[in-house]
C-alpha positions in Angstrom: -9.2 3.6 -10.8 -8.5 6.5 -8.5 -5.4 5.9 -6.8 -4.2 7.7 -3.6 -0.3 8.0 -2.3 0.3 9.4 1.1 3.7 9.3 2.9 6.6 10.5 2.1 8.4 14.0 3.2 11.5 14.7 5.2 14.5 12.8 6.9 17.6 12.5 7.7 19.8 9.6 6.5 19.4 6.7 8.4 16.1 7.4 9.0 12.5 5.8 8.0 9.9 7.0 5.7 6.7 5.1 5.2 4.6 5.1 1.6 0.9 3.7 1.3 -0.6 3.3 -2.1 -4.6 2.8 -2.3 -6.6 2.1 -5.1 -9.8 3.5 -4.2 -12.0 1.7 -5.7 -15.7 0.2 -5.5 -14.7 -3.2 -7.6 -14.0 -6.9 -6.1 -10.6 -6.8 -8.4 -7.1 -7.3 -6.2 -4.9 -4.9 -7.4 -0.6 -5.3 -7.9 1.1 -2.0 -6.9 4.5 -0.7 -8.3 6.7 1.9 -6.6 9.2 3.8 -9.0 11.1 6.9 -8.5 12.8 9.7 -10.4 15.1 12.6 -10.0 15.2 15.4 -12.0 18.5 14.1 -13.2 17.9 10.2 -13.8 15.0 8.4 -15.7 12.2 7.0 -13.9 13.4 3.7 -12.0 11.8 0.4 -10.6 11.9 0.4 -7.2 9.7 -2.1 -5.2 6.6 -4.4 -6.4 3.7 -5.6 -4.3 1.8 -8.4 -5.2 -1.8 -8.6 -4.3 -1.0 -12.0 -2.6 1.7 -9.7 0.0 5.2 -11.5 -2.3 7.5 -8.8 -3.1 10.2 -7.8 -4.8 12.5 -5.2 -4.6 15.6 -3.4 -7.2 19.0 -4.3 -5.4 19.8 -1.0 -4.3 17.0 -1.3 -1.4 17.2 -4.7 -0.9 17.6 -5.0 2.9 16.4 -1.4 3.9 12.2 -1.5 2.3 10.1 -3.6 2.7 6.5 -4.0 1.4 3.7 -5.3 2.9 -0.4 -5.6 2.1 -3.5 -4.0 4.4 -5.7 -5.2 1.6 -6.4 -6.3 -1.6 -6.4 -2.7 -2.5 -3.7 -1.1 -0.5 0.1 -1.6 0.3 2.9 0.2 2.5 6.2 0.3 1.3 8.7 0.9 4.4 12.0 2.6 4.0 14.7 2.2 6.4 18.0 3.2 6.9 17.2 5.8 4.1 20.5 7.2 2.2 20.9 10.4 0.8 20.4 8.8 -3.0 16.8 7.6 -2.1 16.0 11.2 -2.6 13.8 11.3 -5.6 9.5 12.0 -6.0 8.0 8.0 -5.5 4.9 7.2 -7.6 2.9 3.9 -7.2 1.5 2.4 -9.9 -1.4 -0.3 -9.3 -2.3 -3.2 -11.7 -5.8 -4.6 -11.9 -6.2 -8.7 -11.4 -9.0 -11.2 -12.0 -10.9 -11.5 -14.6 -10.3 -9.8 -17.6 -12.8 -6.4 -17.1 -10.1 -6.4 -13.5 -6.8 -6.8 -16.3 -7.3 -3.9 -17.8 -7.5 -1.8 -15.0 -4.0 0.4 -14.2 -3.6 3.8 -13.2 -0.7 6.0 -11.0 -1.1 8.0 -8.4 0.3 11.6 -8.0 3.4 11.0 -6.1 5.4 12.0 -3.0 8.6 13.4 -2.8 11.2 11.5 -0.5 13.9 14.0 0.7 17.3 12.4 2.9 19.4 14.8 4.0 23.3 13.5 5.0 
């Protein structure tokens, strides 16, 4: 599973700041994706989930501000608003194979993007 992150860069607190994750793939397997985060000063954390079927869930620190939402089977976009100066951190999405159980077995991360809010 190749997967591809784009988004991400630059903004100011308050602002927004938009994150796709795509599995690129030639399979007929849905695919789960999970955003986490990490600063050069805290572990890696769980930030947002995204469920093939477009449910959601998020940690409680962004609960309010992202959202997550489903082009595909193979591809979510996790929206940050009303960004805040400790969402800085470098985002990677990992995705989760479903299905049958060649499609379970599938996971891979992508390369990540950095988020940067200025105050």
């Amino acid at each position: 599973v190749h997967v591809v992150e784009s988004g991400g860069g630059s903004v100011q607190a308050g602002g927004s700041l938009r994150l796709k994750c795509a599995a690129q793939v030639e399979n007929f397997c849905a695919y789960d994706m999970t955003w986490y985060r990490q600063t050069p000063e805290k572990e890696r954390e769980f930030v947002a989930y995204s469920a093939h079927d477009g449910s959601a869930d998020f940690t409680d620190s962004v609960k309010g501000r992202f959202t997550a939402s489903r082009e595909n089977t193979k591809t979510a976009v996790l929206q940050m608003d009303s960004l805040k100066a400790e969402d800085t951190a470098k985002y990677s999405c990992k995705v989760k194979g479903l299905g049958n159980w060649w499609c379970n077995t599938l996971t891979a991360w992508g390369q990540g993007t950095q988020v940067t809010v200025s105050s």
